[in-house]
ZABA-837926 format. One record per residue (C-alpha): residue in one letter; z, x, y. Coordinates in steps of 0.02 Angstrom, whole numbers, plus 50000, padded with zeros to 5 digits. Layout:
residues N
AZXY;...
end
This chain:
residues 378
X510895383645712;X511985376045560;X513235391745584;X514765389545705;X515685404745743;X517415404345821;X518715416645850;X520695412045811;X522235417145901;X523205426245776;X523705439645906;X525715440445945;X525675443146135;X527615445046135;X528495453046023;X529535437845891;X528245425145942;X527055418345800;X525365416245824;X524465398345855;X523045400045724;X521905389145827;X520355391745911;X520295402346050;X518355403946082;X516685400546019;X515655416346010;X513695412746037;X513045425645919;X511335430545903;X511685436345720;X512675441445594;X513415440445433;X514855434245303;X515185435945118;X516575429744996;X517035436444832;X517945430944685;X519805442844655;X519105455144796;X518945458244994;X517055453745078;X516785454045270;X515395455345377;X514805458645565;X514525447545711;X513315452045857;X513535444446026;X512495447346180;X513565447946325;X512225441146459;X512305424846346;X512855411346478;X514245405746357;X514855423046362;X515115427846531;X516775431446596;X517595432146414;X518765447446419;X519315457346292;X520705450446249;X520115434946114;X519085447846000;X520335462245984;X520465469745818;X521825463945707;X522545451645813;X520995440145814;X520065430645678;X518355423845657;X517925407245547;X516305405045505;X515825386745479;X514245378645421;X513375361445446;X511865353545346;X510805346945455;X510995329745409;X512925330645462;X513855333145576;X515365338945477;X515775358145497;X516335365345332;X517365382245354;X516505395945238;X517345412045285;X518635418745375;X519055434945415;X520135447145544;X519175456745675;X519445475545610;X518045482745741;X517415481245919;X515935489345959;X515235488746144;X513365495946196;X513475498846369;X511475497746361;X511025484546271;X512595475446336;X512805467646160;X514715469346074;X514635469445874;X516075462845798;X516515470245610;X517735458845497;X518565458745344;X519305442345252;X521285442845202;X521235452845066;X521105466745198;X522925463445219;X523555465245055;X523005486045044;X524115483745221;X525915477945144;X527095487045046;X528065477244910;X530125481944941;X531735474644967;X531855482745124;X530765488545261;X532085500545351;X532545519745315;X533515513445147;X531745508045073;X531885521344942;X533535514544859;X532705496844851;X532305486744701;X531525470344652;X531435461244491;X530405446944441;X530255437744262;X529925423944156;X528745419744270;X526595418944250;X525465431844292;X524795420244433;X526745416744474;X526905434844488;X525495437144615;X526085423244697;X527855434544720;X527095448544776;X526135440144918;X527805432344950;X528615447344989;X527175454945075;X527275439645191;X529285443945224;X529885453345343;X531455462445247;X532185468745391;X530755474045494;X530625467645661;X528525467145656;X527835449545604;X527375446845428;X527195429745415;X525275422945352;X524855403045339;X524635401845155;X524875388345050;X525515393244879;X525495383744719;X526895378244615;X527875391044496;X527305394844327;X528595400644175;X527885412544073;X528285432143989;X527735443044128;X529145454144210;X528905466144355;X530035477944440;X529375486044598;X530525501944657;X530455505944867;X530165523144832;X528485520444760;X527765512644901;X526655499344785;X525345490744896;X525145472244887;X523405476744841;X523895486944681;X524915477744612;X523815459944610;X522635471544556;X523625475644402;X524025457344358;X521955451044392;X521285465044276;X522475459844122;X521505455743953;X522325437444006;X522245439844192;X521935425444326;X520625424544431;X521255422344633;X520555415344774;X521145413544962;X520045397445007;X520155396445214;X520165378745278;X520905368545435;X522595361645423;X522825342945468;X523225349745644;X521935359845677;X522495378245615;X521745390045491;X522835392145355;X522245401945153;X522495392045008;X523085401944879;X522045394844723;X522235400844544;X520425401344423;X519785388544553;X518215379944513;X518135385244322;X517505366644279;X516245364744420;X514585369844369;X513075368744488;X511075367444436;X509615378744494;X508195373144374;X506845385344444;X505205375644371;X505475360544457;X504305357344609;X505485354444730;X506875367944681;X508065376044797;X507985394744740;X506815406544848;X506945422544753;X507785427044589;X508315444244540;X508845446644337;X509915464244338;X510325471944169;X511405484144199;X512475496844095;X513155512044213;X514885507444191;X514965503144005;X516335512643916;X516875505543735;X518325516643719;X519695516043876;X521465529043862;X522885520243996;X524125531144064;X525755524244110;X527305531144192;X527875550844161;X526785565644176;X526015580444055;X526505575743879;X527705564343931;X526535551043987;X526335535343911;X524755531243828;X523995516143760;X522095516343688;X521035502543651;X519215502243595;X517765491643528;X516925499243367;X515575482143342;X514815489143494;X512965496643451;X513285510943582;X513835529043549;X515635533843613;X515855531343794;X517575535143833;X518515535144008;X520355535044054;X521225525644173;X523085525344252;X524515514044278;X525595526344332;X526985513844377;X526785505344197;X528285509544083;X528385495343968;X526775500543806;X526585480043766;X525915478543957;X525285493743960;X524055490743806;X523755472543892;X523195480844057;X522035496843949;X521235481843841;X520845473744000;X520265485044078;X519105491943921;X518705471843899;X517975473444088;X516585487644056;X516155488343855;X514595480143870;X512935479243967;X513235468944126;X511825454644157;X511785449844322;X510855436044433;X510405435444622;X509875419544688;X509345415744865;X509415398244878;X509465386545024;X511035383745097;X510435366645139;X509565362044952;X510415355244800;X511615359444772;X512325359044978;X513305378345041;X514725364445086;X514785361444886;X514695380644832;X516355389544802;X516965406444695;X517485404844521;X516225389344487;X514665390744378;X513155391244390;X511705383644274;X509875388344263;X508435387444184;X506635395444184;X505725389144053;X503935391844117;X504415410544149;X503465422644029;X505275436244030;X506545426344046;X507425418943879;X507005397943884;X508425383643918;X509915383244019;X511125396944052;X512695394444131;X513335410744224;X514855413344337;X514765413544515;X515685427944558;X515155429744780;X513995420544892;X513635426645064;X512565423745215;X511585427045359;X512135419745532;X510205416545564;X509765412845415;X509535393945323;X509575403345141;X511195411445048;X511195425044911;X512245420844752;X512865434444646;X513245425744460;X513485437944321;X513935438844121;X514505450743985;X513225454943850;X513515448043702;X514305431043792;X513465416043815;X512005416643946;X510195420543968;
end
């Protein structure tokens, strides 16, 4: 099989002690599945058959949701290097008593982010706390929010997370987070990603030096790297190919709501009038916006995000073609062509490659690569 499955020890077996992040056990699956996505969560499921040789004996303990992780790894055949694609934390444990087979559900690490509050204090005087952050990025800022969800503040729980974080960026952005809103981690990257001028953020899992799974935090990773699926050749890589035109979400006029309430709310509106559609209008909040120049950032952005038809391409591909699964990564591009199709527009088209995901069993991976109308593409 070119998949390798193992589960780490991120558990904390004693209260204060921090978890190894090695490998604790290699599960023998008989299938299963993983996914990653660009400035989102993706998961998956594992299924083990407990009669498997390699499994007997194996207690609970090593798969026990949300103190366990899986990494999924992958190896061309020609290799014998193991590439980590995926990793995730065990959120379910499912036993059949009849089919003796456990099925393991996991989500990757931005599970954790809808899990942490952002505060200056995580005891009974959370309400009075206050943080402020400025001068800094919007990627800077994200990077301080995870920072802060990764700190205790008090609390005696662990909150550490092996992430490697890139350097500081100055910039205009300014954030104040208050305890007594409770912000999620989640919400607030959330806020910074969908900006008109917003980063794009990945959480790339990989081995430390020593042997540990640790995230690097990486900030619009891949935007030069561009991989090519030309579909006439004889000996291409790409099984099936789905074109998706799709235009459920447009809306081409977009009202944010910021802080206050009734006719004290903010409100910022932004719209696009060289749009050949008929008014599609939707609102949106921010309720913990207060300042209108952000506020009309984040409503453009989020208007930006859904005023035109969305074209969209799934590719199944072999993992093992040209270009390699080892090679693929979120944020990249990808380049195609289909010139002796009788639909599809002639010459190259260069799409971004927004998730990729996988079956356990499975030598082929489905890409997900999409564009704006009225951008360049097919």
């Amino acid at each position: 099989m070119p998949y390798r499955v193992q589960v780490v020890d991120g558990a904390i077996s004693t209260p204060g002690t921090v978890p190894t992040w090695r490998p604790r056990l290699e599960l023998p699956f008989e299938s299963g599945s993983w996914a990653r996505n660009r400035n989102g969560g993706a998961g998956g499921q594992v299924v083990v058959d407990t009669w498997d040789e390699r499994f007997k004996g194996v207690q609970r303990s090593p798969i026990w949701p949300w103190q366990s992780w899986v990494v999924v790894e992958w190896c061309h055949p020609d290799s014998e290097a193991w590439h980590v694609v995926y990793a995730g934390v065990i959120t379910e444990v499912r036993y059949s008593w009849a089919s003796k087979k456990i099925t393991i559900q996991h989500s990757d690490i931005w599970a954790l982010w809808e899990r942490r509050i952002i505060t200056g204090d995580r005891t009974n005087d959370i309400a009075s706390s206050k943080i402020a952050w400025s001068g800094l990025s919007k990627a800077t800022m994200i990077k301080r929010v995870l920072q802060n969800a990764i700190d205790p503040k008090g609390s005696p729980l662990y909150y550490d997370m092996p992430i490697l974080f890139p350097a500081d960026v100055s910039g205009s952005e300014s954030l104040t987070v208050y305890g007594y809103n409770f912000d999620k981690a989640a919400d607030l990257i959330n806020d910074f990603i969908e900006d008109e001028t917003g980063p794009d953020i990945d959480f790339r899992p990989r081995w430390s030096t020593d042997g540990r799974l640790e995230w690097v935090m990486e900030v619009n990773p891949n935007i030069s790297r561009v991989w090519d699926y030309d579909l006439d050749a004889e000996q291409t890589s790409v099984v099936e190919m789905q074109y998706v035109l799709a235009a459920d979400s447009i809306r081409n006029k977009v009202y944010g709501a910021g802080e206050g309430s009734e006719r004290r709310t903010l409100v910022r509106q932004s719209d696009n009038n060289t749009t050949p559609y008929p008014a599609l209008e939707d609102s949106v909040k921010f309720s913990s916006v207060k300042d209108l120049s952000k506020l009309q950032s984040m409503t453009t952005g989020d208007r930006q995000a859904r005023d035109g038809a969305i074209r969209q391409v799934d590719m199944t591909v072999r993992a093992d073609g040209s270009p390699r699964l080892s090679e693929l990564a979120v944020g990249g591009s990808i380049r195609w062509k289909a010139d002796k199709d009788t639909w599809l527009l002639s010459g190259w088209h260069t799409w971004e490659l927004i998730a990729f995901s996988g079956s356990l069993t499975d030598e082929q991976i489905k890409l997900t690569t999409q564009e704006m109308e009225g951008r360049a593409g097919g």
